[in-house]
C-alpha positions in Angstrom: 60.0 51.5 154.7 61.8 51.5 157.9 59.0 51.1 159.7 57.7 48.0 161.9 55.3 45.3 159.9 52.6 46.0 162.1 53.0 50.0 161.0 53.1 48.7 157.2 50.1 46.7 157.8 48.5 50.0 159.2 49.5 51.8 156.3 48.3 48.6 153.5 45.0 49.3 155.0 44.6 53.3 155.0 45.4 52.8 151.6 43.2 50.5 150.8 40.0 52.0 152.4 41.1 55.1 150.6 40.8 53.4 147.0 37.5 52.0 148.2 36.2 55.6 148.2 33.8 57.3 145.4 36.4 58.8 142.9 35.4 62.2 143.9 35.6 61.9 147.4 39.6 60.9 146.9 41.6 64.1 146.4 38.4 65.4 148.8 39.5 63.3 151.5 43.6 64.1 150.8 43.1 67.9 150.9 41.6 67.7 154.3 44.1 65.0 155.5 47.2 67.8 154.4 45.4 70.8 155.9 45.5 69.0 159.4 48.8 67.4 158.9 50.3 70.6 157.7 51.0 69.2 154.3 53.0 72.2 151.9 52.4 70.7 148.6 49.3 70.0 146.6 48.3 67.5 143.7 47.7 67.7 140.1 47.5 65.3 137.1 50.3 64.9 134.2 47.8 64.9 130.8 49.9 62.4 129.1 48.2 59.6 131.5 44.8 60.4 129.3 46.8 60.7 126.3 44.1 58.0 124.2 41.3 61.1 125.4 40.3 64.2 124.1 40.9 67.7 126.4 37.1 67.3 127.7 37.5 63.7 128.8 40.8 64.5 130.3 39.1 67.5 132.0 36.1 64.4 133.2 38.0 62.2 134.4 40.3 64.6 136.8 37.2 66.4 138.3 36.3 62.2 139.1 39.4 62.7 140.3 38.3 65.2 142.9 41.9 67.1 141.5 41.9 70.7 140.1 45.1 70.8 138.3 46.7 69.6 135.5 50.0 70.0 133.4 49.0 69.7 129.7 51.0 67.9 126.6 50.8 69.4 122.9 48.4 66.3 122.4 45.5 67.9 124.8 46.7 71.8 123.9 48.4 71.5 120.4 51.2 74.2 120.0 49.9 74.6 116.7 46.4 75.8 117.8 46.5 79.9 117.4 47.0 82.1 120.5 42.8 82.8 120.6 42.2 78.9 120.7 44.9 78.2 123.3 43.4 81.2 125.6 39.9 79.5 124.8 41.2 76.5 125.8 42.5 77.8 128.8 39.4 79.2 129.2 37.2 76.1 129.0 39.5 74.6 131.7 38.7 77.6 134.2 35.1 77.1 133.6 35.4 73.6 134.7 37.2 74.4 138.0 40.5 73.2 136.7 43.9 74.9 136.7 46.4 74.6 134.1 49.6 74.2 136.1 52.0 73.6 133.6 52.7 72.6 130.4 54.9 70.0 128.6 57.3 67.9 128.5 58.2 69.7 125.7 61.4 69.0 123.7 63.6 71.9 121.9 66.5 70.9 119.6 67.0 74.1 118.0 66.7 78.2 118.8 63.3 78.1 116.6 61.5 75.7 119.1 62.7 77.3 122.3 61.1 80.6 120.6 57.7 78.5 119.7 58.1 76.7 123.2 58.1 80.4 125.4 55.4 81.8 122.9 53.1 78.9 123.4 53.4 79.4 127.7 52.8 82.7 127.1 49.6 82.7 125.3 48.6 79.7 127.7 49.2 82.5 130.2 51.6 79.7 132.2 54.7 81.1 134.7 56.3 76.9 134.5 56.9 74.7 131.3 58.3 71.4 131.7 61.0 71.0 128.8 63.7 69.3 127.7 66.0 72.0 125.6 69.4 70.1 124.9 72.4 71.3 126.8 73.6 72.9 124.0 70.5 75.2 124.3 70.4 76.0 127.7 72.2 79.3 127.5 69.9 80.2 125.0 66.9 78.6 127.2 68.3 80.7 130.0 68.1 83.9 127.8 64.4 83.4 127.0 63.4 83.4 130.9 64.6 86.2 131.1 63.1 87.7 128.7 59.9 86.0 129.4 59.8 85.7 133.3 58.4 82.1 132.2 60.0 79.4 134.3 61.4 76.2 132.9 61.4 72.7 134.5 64.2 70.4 133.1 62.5 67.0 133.4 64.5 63.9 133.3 64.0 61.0 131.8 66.0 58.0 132.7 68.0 55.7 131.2 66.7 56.1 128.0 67.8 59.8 127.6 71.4 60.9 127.1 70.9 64.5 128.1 69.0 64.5 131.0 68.8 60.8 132.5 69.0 61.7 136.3 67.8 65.2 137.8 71.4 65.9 138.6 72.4 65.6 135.4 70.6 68.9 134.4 70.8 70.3 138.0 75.0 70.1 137.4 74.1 71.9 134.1 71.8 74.9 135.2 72.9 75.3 139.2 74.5 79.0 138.3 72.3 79.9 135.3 69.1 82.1 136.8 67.4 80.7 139.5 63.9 80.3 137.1 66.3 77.5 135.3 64.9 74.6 136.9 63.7 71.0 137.3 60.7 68.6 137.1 62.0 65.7 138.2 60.2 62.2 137.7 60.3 59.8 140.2 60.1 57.1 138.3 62.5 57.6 136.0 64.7 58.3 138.9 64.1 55.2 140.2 64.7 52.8 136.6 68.5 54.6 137.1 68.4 52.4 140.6 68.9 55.8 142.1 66.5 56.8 145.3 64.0 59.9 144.1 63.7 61.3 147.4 67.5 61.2 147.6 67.9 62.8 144.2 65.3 65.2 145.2 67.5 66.4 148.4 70.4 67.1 146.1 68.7 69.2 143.8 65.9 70.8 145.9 66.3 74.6 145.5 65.8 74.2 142.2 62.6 71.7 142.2 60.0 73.2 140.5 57.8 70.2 139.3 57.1 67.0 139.9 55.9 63.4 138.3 54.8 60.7 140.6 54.6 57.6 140.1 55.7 53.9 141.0 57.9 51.3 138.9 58.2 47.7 138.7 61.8 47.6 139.2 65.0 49.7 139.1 66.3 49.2 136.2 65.9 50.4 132.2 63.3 47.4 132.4 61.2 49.0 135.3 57.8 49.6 133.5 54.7 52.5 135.6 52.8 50.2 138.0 49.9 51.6 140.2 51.5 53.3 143.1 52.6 51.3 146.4 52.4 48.0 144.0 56.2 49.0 142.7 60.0 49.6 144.4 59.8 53.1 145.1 59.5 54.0 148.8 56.4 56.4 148.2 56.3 56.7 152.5 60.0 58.1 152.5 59.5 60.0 149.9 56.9 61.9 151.2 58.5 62.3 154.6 61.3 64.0 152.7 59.0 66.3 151.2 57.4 67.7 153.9 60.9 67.7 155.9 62.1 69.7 152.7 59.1 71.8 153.0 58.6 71.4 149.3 55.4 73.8 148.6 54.6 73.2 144.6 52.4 70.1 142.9 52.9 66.9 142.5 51.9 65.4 139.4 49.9 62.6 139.2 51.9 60.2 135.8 50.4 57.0 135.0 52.2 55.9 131.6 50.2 52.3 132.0 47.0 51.2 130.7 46.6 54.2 128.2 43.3 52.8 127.1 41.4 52.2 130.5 43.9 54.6 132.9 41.1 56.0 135.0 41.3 52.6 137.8 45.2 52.5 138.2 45.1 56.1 138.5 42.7 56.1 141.3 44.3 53.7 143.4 47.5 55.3 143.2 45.8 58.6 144.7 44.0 56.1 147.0 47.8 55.3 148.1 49.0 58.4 149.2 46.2 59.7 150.8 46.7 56.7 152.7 50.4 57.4 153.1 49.9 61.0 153.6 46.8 60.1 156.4 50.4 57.8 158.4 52.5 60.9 158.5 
């Protein structure tokens, strides 16, 4: 953490008296701390972390939450719902004071699902989609943002993905292609590659358009989502870089562990970098 033990134990406790806060007083508490700190980027939640809930728990549990975005996967808006119940969906999301940022991961193996993927964003009324189009696709991918003026976020996913394991991988791919070509990258998959996120994240930055936080038990294939701060990944340096970057989108909230009871481990995680954020 380069940083003294006396800092770290400074930090440990921020943290901690931010997790012992009323959920809804969290992401409360966070957007203050970044207003005053002159913090560019904002928060949101990754759906798949409530992928065991319906859309109107998943809507619940974020507003507990005290966040107002979130990036939704087919399972909470189903690409095969027609464009009047996506909108409505949309809809019911807006009534409840919560944004839909994004949508995906989405994965495209042929012509006919990049098609369905940039008709779906559209009738979401979305300008980002996370996807995964493989590299054989991309000049077709590219073609469709054009068309569409929808952006797409490559996200990468480790060491159990041939196209895309690290950011750079796709960033190599798409770096001349139109500037809406882009990435999502996830930190934590980053990280099971042994390779530093905030590092990666420097390489690649003018095209970072998305992001998935979220901490690992170890940096390797083997590294398994842990509640942030309990893991490897440097979450302090990280942020540092960001706001030295001057990175301005959301960060995603991604918790992949308990899928069953996720609301706890997702809570202290946001308890984590508000207390991270509050030692900037």
């Amino acid at each position: 953490m380069n940083g003294s033990r006396r800092s770290f134990i400074q930090l440990a406790g921020m943290a901690a008296a931010c997790t012992a806060l009323p959920l809804s007083r969290l992401a409360a508490d966070n957007s203050a701390v970044r207003t005053k700190k002159n913090i560019p980027f904002d928060f949101g939640i990754a759906s798949y972390t409530f992928r065991a809930f319906t859309l109107d728990q998943t809507i619940d549990m974020t507003k507990r939450l005290g966040i107002n975005k979130l990036t939704l996967k087919d399972k909470h808006l189903p690409m095969a719902l027609s464009p009047e119940e996506i909108a409505a969906a949309v809809e019911k999301m807006k009534a409840a004071g919560i944004e839909l940022s994004s949508l995906g991961v989405i994965y495209m193996n042929t012509e006919e699902e990049v098609r369905k993927a940039f008709a779906y964003a559209h009738a979401a009324g979305v300008k980002l989609m996370n996807g995964c189009p493989i590299p054989e696709l991309l000049n077709f991918t590219e073609r469709m943002v054009k068309d569409t003026d929808i952006t797409i976020a490559i996200h990468n996913h480790g060491p159990d993905n041939r196209s895309y394991p690290r950011p750079l991988d796709a960033y190599t791919l798409i770096a001349k292609m139109d500037k809406r070509m882009g990435l999502c990258v996830d930190v934590g998959h980053t990280q099971r590659l042994n390779i530093d996120p905030a590092d990666e994240i420097e390489r690649c930055f003018d095209r970072v358009f998305d992001m998935h936080i979220k901490d690992v038990s170890a940096s390797s294939k083997e590294g398994k989502t842990i509640e942030m701060g309990r893991g490897v990944i440097d979450i302090p340096k990280l942020m540092r870089r960001l706001v030295t970057l001057g990175y301005s989108k959301t960060l995603h909230y991604e918790f992949e562990k308990d899928d069953k009871d996720p609301l706890a481990g997702v809570a202290e995680s946001v308890g984590y970098v508000n207390g991270v954020i509050a030692a900037l």
